[in-house]
C-alpha positions as CSV (number, residue, x, y, z in Angstrom):
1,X,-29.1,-27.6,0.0
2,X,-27.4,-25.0,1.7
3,X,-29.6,-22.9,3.8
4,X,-27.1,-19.4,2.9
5,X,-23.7,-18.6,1.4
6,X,-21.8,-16.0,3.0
7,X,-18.7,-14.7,1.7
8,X,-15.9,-14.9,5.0
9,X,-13.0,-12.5,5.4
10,X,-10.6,-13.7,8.2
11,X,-7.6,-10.7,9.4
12,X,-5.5,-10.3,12.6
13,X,-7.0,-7.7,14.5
14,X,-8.2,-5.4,11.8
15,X,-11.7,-6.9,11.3
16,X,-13.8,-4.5,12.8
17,X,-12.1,-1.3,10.8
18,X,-12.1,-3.3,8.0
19,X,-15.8,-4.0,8.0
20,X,-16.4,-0.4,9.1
21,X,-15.1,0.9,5.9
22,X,-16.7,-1.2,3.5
23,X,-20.1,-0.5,5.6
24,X,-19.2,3.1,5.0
25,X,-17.7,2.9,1.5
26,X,-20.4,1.0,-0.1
27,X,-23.6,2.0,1.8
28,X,-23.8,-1.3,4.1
29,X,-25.3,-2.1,7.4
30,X,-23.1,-4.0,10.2
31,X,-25.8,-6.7,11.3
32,X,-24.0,-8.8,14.0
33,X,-20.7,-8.5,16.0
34,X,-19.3,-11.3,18.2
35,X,-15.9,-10.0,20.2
36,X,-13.4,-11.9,22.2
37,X,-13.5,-11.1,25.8
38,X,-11.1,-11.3,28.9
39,X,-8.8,-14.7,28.9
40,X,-10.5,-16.1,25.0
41,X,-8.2,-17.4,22.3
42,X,-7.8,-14.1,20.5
43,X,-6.9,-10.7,21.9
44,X,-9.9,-8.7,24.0
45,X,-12.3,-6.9,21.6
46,X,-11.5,-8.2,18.3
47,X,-13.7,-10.1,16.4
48,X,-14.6,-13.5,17.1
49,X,-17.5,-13.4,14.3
50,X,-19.3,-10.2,12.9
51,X,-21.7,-10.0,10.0
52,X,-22.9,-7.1,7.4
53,X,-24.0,-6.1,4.3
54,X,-23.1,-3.9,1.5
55,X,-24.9,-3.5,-1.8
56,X,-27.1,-6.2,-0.2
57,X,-24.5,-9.1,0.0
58,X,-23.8,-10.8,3.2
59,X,-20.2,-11.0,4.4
60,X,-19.0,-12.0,7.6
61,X,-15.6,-11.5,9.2
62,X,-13.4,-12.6,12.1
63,X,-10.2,-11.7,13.5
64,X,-7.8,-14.8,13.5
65,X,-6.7,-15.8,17.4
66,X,-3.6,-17.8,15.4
67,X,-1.4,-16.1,13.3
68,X,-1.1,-17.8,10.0
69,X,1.3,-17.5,7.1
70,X,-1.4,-17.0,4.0
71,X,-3.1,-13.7,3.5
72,X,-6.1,-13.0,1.3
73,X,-5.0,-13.2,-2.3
74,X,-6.1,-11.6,-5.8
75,X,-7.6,-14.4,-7.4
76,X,-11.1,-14.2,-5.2
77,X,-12.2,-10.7,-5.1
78,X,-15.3,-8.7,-4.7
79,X,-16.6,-8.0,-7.9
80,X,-18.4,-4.2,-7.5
81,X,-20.7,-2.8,-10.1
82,X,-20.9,1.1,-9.8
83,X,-23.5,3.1,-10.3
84,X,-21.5,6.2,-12.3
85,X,-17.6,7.3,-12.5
86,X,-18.1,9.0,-9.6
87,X,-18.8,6.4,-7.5
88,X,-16.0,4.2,-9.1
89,X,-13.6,7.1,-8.0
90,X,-14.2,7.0,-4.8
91,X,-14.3,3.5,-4.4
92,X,-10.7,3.4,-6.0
93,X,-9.0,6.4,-3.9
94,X,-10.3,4.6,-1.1
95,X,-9.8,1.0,-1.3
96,X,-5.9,1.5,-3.4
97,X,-4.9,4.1,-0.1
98,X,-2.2,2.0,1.2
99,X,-3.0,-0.9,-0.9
100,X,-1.9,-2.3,-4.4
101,X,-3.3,-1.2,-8.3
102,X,-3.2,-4.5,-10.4
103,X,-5.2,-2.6,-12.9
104,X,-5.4,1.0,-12.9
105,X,-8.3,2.7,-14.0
106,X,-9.1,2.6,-17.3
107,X,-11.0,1.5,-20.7
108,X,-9.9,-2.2,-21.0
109,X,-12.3,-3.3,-24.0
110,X,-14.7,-5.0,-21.9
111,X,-15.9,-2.2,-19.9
112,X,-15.5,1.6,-20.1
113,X,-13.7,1.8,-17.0
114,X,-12.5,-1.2,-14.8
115,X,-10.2,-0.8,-12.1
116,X,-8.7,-3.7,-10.0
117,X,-7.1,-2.7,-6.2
118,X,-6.2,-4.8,-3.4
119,X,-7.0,-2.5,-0.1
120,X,-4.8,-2.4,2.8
121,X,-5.9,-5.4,4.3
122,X,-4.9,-7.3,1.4
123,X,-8.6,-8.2,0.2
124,X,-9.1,-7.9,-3.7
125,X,-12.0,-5.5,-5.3
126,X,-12.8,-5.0,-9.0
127,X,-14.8,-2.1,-9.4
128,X,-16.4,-1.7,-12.8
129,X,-18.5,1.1,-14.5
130,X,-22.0,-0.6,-14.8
């Protein structure tokens, strides 16, 4: 048995403001950061490994040294239970600046409001009205 499952983000170089906003965003702590130093495989003070929480889930995230031809894509996303409309606002201004609306928000049957964004680092959120 697995001792722990973490879900793993991998970017090029925008690891660290990447986890800063989610941190920010969805009440989170940053628990562990790992950066690349002088003369390592990936440019000086990205991420080599860094480790938080938000809404008590671990994720970790690093910032690729080789650039790769794949991206993140919509089919595994972050699934994100809100608390009120508010919060499901906010969430979607935020996380759809400079990204994509697959779903706007709205009343799709299965929920009274369900909204699905990729941000502008290409990872995929569904936010849903709890």
């Amino acid at each position: 048995m697995p001792r722990s499952v973490v879900t793993q983000l991998m970017f090029e170089g925008k690891a660290e403001e990447a986890m800063t906003l989610y941190v920010a965003l969805f009440g989170g702590s940053v628990t562990a950061v790992e950066k690349y130093g002088p003369g390592g495989p990936g440019p000086e003070g990205t991420i080599t490994r860094a480790e938080f929480t938000i809404a008590g889930h671990r994720l970790a995230c690093i910032d690729s040294p080789a650039p790769h031809a794949f991206t993140f894509t919509p089919s595994a996303s972050l699934f994100v239970e809100c608390a009120d409309e508010a919060e499901l606002d906010k969430a979607f201004a935020t996380l759809s600046e400079g990204g994509a609306v697959m779903m706007p928000p709205n009343n799709y049957g299965f929920s009274t409001k369900f909204t699905w964004v990729s941000d502008r680092f290409g990872v995929s959120w569904q936010l849903n009205l709890a």
